[in-house]
N, C-alpha and C positions, 0 to 999 in steps of 0.2 A: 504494500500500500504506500502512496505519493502520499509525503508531508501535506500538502493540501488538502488531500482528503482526509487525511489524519485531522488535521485541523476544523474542517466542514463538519466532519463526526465529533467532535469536542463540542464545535458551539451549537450544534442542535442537540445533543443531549443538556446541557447547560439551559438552553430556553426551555426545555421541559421542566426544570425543579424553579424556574423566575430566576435565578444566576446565571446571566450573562457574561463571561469573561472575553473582553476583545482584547486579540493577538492585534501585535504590531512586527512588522518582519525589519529586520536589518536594512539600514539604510535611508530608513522612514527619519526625518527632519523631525524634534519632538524636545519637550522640555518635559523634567521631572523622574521621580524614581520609579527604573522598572525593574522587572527580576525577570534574568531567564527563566523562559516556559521547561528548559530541559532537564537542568541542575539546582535551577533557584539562584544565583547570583545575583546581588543584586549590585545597581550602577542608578548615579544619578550625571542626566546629561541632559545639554543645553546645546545641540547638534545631533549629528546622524546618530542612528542606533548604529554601533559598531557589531561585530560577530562578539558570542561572549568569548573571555578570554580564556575562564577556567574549560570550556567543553565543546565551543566550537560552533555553539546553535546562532541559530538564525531568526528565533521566535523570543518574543519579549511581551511584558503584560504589565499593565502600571500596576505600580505599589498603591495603594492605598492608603496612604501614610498621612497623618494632618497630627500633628505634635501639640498644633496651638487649640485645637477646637477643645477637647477639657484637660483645661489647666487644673484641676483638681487632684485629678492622676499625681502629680509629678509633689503632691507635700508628704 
């Protein structure tokens, strides 16, 4: 099976349960923290998506990350 369809099979099982995860492929112009879809690395960038470094993939997935929305966490 083609990574693509790998990937088409991922996000229609995902729209079945209401969690959507969108893939971004290398190369894509993008600001903010993703993590490889393959290893989980994670990188924050402000330019191309590069290939990861630890594993070599080609699929990236934003991080979710927002530090500021509850400052409560952090006392």
């Amino acid at each position: 099976m083609e990574r693509g369809q790998m990937l088409d099979q991922a996000r229609k099982a995902d729209t079945t349960t209401g969690e959507y995860v969108d893939f971004v492929e290398t190369g894509t112009r993008v600001v903010g923290a993703y993590h490889c879809s393959g290893c989980g690395y994670g990188i924050t960038v402000r330019a191309e998506l590069p290939n990861c470094p630890m594993c070599g993939g080609t699929t990236w997935e934003l991080h979710d990350w927002r530090p500021f929305t509850n400052p409560s966490r952090l006392r």
